[in-house]
C-alpha positions in Angstrom: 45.7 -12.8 23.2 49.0 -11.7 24.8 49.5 -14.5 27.3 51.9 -12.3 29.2 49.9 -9.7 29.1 46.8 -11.2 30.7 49.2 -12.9 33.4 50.3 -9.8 34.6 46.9 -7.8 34.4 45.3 -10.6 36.7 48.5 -10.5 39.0 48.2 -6.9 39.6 44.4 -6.8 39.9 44.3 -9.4 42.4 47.1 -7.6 44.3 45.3 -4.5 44.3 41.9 -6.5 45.6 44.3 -7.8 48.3 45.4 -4.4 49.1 41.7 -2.8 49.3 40.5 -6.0 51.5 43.7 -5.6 53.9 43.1 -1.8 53.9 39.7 -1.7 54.7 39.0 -4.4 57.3 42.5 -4.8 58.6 44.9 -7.4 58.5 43.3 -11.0 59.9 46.0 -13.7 59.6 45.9 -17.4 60.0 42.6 -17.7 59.0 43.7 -19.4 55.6 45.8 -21.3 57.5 43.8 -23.0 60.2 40.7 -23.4 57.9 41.6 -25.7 55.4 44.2 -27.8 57.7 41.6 -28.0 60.2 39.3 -29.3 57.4 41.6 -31.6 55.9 41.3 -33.4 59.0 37.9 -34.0 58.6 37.5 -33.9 55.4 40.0 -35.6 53.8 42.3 -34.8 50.9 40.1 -34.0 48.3 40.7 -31.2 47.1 37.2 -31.1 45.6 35.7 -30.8 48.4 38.3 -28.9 50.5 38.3 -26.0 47.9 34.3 -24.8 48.6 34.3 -25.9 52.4 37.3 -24.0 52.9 35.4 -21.3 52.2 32.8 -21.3 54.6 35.4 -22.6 56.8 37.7 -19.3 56.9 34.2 -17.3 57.1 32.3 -18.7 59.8 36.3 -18.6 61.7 36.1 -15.1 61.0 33.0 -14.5 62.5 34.3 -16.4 65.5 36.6 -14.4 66.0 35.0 -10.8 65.4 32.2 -12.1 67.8 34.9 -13.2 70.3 36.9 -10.1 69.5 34.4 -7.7 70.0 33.2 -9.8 73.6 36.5 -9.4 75.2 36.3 -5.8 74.3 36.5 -4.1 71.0 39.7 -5.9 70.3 41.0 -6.1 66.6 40.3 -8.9 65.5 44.1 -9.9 63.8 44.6 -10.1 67.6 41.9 -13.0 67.9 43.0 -14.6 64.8 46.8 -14.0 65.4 46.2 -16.2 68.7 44.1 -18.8 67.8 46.4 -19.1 64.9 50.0 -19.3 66.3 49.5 -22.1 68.0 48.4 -24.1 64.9 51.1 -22.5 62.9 53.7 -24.6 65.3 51.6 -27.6 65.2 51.5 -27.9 61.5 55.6 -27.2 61.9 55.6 -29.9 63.9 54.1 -32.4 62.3 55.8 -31.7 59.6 54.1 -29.3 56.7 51.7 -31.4 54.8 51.5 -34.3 57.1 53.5 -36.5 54.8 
């Protein structure tokens, strides 16, 4: 099997699944950010662990923020996310990227 072949094949199929998701439900930023630093915190830095939790992590944030989205009034919810997220954007900054 064509190793550069298959490369490229999964590259552009997980673009396009990227591109349907983004299209569809709009874009939500930050939330693959905040989970899994907020989780490394507790967590710890296995990455074992962090891998599934992260997961459910970055869902049950993105319910969060639909529910608090759609409570302040139909906003989008990239708005929600976008806010919540900034700030920890600038704190990971701050600290320094991977804490080390």
């Amino acid at each position: 099997m064509n190793e550069r072949l298959v490369k490229t094949v999964l590259l552009a199929l997980a673009s396009l699944a990227a591109a349907v998701t983004v299209a569809s439900h709009g874009i939500i930023g930050f939330v693959g950010l905040v989970g899994p630093h907020l989780l490394r915190m507790v967590a710890g830095p296995s990455h074992r662990r962090l891998l599934a939790a992260s997961c459910l992590a970055g869902a049950c944030l993105l319910a969060a923020a639909d529910g608090a989205a759609r409570a302040l009034g139909e906003l989008p919810v990239g708005v929600v996310t976008s806010l919540a997220g900034g700030p920890v954007f600038c704190w990971i900054l701050v600290r320094g990227g991977g804490g080390r």
